[in-house]
N, C-alpha and C positions, 0 to 999 in steps of 0.2 A: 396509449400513453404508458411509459414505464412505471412501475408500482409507486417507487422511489418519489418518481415527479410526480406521479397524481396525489401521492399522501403531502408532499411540499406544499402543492398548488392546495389541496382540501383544506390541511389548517388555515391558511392564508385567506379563504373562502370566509372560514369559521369565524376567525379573528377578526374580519372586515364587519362580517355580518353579526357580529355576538351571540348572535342563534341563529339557527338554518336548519331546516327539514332535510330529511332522508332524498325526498322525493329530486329538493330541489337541487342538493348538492349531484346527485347522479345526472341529471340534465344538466347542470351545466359542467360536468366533467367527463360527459361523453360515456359513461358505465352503467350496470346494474345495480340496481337498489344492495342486493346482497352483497356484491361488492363494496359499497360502501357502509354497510351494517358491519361488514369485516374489519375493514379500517377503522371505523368508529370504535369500536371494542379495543382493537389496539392499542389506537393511538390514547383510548382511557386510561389505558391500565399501563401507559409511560406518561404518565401525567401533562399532558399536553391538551388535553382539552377534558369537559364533561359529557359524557355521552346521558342524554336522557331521552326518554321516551317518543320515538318518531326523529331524532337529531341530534343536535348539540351543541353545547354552552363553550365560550371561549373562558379558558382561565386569564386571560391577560388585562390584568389592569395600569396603576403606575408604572411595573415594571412588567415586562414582557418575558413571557416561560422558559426558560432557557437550561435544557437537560445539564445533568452535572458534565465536565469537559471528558469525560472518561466515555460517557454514552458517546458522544457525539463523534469523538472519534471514528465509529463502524461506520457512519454516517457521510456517504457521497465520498469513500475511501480513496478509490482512484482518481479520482476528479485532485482531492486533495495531496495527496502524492507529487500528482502531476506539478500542481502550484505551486508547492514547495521547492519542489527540483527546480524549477525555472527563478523562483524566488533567490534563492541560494547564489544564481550564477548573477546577479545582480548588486551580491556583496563585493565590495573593491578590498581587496587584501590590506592587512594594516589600515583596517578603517575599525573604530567602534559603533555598533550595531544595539538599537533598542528591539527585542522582540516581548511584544504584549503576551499575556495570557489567550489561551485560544485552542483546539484541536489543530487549525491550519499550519499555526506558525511554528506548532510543537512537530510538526510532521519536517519542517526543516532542519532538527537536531543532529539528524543520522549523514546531513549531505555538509554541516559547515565544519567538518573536521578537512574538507580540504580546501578551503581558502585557509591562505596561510596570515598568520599573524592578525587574526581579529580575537577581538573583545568581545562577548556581549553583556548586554546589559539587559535585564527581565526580571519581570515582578510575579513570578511564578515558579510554582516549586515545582512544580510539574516538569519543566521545560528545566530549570538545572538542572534535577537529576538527568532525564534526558541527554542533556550536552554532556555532562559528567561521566556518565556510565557509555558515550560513545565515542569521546574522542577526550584525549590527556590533551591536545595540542592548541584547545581552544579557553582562552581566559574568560571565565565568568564571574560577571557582577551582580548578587542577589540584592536588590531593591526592598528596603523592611517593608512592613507595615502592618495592620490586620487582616489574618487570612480569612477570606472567603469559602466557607463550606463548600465543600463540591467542587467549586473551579478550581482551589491550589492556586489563587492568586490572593496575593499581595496590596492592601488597598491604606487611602487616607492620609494623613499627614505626614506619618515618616517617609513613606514612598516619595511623596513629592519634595520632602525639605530633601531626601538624597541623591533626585533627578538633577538639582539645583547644582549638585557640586563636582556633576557629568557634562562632559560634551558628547553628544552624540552625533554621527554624520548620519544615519538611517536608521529610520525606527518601520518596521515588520510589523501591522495591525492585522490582526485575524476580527476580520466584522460580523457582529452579530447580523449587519444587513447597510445593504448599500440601496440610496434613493438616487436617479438621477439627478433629482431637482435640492432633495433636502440636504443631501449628503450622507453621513456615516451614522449608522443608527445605533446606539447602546442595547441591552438587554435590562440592565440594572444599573438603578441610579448614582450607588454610590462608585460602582466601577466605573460608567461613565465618565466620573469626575475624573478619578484618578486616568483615564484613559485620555484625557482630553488634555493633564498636562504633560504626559508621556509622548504627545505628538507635536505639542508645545514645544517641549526640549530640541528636537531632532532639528535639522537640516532638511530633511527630506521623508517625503513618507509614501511607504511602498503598503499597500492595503491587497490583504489576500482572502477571494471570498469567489466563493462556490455557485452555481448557479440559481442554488436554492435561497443563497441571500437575500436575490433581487426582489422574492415574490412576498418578503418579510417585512412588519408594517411596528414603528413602534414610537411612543413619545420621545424617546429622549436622542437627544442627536449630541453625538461627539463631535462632528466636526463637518464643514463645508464642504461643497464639491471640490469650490475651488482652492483648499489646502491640498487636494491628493494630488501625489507629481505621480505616482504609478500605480495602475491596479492591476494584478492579475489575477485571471480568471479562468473560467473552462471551457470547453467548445458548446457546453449548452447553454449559456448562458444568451439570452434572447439579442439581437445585435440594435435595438433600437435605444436601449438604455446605455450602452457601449457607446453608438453616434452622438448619442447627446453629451455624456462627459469629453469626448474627444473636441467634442466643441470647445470643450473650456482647458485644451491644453494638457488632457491629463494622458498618460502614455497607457497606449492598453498592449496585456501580453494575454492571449489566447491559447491557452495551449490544448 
């Protein structure tokens, strides 16, 4: 198992189990004790779980841990590249475009200077400067509100009284984690909110999320299966959670 994926699958492990042994986590992830001693130490010291004595503690409670958007960036790089690229060719010219806050949907900045004649609309500073600093030929709409430490988004009442006075034809959600059954899963509650009337707004909603999504577990859900008209995703992503949204209509892009 690639590093990558077995640190995914370990937290996932942690977070399920709220504590879990050295012993147990190497059995059932197929590795060395040491190995896992390694990770552990890591994955402490980026604050994603507690490492103590013989295992480790999940930090996740109401809200579920979610690195500043800057970290995550390095995080499953290609994978997310990929999404984006393909995400990008799914924008219809002269259409206006919601993209959330997110590492994923930030990665499609550098590809929408060439559909021609689109808007976006996004509640992220992160992602306008992005558009801004890569293309003059794309109109951007900065959505107020109060900024979020860390993520460079945009949250709470003003955001939503100014989604009110947008039409949006596709809105671009970068998810903290997709369930088949529950749907789109938040990280943080108050982002939640404001995410769930950002997909509210839209026409149509395109959801962009990594393999490592799928194996992420969390209370707060933004939104149903059956809202999402498309998800794309990456070639690792497991195909049995794929079969089951296909079920419900929803367009999978594999890249």
């Amino acid at each position: 198992m690639l590093s990558e994926r077995r640190r995914d699958r370990l937290l996932s492990l942690v977070r399920e189990h709220r504590s879990i042994g050295v012993d147990d986590l190497a059995t059932l992830l197929g590795v060395s004790v040491s190995t896992i001693r390694r990770d552990l130490d890591e994955m402490h010291e980026r604050g994603l779980l507690r490492r103590v004595h013989g295992g480790a503690l999940s930090l996740q409670g109401s809200d579920a841990h979610e690195e500043p958007v800057g970290d995550r960036a390095v995080d499953n790089r290609d994978a997310k590249d990929r999404i984006a690229a393909r995400a990008v060719e799914l924008v219809e010219p002269g259409s206006t475009i919601l993209l959330t806050g997110g590492s994923t949907t930030a990665q499609m900045a550098p590809y929408l200077g060439s559909v021609p004649d689109i808007t976006v609309v996004t509640n992220s500073i992160a992602i306008a400067y992005a558009l801004g600093t890569a293309s003059d030929s794309v109109q951007v709409l900065v959505l107020g509100g109060q900024m979020r430490a860390g993520e460079l988004s945009l949250l709470g009442y003003l955001t939503t009284q100014a989604l009110a006075e947008i039409h949006i034809d596709t809105a671009f959600l970068s998810a903290y984690g997709v369930d088949h059954e529950y749907g789109i899963l938040g990280a943080h509650l108050a982002e939640a909110e404001t995410d769930r009337n950002m997909v509210a707004a839209a026409r149509r909603l395109v959801v962009l999320a990594d393999h490592s999504k799928f194996s992420r577990r969390s209370a707060v859900r933004i939104a149903p299966k059956a809202r999402i008209d498309v998800l794309v995703t990456d070639r690792d992503t497991p195909r049995e959670p794929l079969d089951a949204l296909r079920e419900h209509a929803v367009l999978i892009h594999r890249v």
